[in-house]
C-alpha positions in Angstrom: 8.4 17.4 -3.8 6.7 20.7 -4.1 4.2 18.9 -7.0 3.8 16.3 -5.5 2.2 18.1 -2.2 0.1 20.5 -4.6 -1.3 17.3 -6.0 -1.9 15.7 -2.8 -3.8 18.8 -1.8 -5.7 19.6 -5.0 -7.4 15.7 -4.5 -8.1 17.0 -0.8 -5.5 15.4 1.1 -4.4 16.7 4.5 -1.0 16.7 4.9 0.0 15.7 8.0 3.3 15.8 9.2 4.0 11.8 8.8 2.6 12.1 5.3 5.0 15.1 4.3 8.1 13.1 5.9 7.3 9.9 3.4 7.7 12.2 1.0 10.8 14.3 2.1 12.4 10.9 2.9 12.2 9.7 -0.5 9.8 7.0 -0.3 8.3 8.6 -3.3 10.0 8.9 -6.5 8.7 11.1 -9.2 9.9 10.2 -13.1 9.9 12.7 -15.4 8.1 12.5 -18.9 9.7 14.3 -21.5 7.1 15.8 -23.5 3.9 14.9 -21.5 1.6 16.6 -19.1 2.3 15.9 -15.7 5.0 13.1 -14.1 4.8 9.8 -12.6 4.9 9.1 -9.2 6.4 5.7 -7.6 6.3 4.4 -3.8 10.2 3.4 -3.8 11.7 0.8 -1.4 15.2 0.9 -2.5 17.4 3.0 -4.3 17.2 2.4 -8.3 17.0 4.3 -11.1 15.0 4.0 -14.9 14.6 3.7 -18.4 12.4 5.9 -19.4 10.9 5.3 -23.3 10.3 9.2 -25.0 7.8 8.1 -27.2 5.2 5.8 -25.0 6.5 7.2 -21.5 7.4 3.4 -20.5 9.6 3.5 -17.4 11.5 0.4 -16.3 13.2 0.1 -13.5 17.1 -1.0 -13.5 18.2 -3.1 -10.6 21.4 -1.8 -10.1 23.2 1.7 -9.7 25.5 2.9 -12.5 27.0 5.7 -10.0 29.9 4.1 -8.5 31.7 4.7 -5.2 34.7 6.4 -6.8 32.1 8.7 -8.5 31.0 9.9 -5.1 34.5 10.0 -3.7 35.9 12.1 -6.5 33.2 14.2 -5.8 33.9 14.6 -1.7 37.6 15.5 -3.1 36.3 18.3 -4.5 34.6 19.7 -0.8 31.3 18.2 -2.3 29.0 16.5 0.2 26.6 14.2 -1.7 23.3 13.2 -0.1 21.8 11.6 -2.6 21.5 11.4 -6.6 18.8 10.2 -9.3 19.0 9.3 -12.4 16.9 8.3 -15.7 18.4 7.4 -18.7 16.1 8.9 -21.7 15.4 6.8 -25.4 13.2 4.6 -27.2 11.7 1.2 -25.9 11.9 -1.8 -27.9 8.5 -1.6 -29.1 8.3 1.7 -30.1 11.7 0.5 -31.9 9.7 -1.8 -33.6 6.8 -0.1 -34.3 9.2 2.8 -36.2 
């Protein structure tokens, strides 16, 4: 969140209170590029996760969460409050695949 409000305010941005909270409440969703200068930013209306190409920095968006309730259970078992989780599954795209 922190980069995200230095670039904000490096473009000249004032960051008002209702544009910090969008930010704190997740609205925004910053993927990280192995490898590359500087992340990618995406407005987010629902909780999903990505596939994130090393080679050509593709992202793709799965439709579906691979953390399970039980995951998060297990994890309250252990005295763990959860409040929320991301995650990117890192590899090669098909056409980078393809391309060798």
């Amino acid at each position: 969140m922190d980069t995200i409000l230095t670039i904000l305010r490096e473009k000249g941005y004032k960051l008002t209170p209702q544009r910090r909270a969008v930010i704190q409440l997740g609205l925004v969703h910053e993927i990280q590029l192995p490898g590359r200068d500087g992340n990618v930013f995406e407005l987010t209306t629902r909780h999903h996760h990505h596939l994130i190409c090393m080679k050509c920095g593709q992202a793709e968006c799965l439709d579906y969460c691979p953390v399970s309730q039980r995951d998060i259970e297990k994890a309250a078992e252990r005295g763990f409050e959860i409040l929320s989780h991301s995650l990117e599954f890192y590899g090669f795209c098909r056409s980078c695949r393809v391309a060798g």
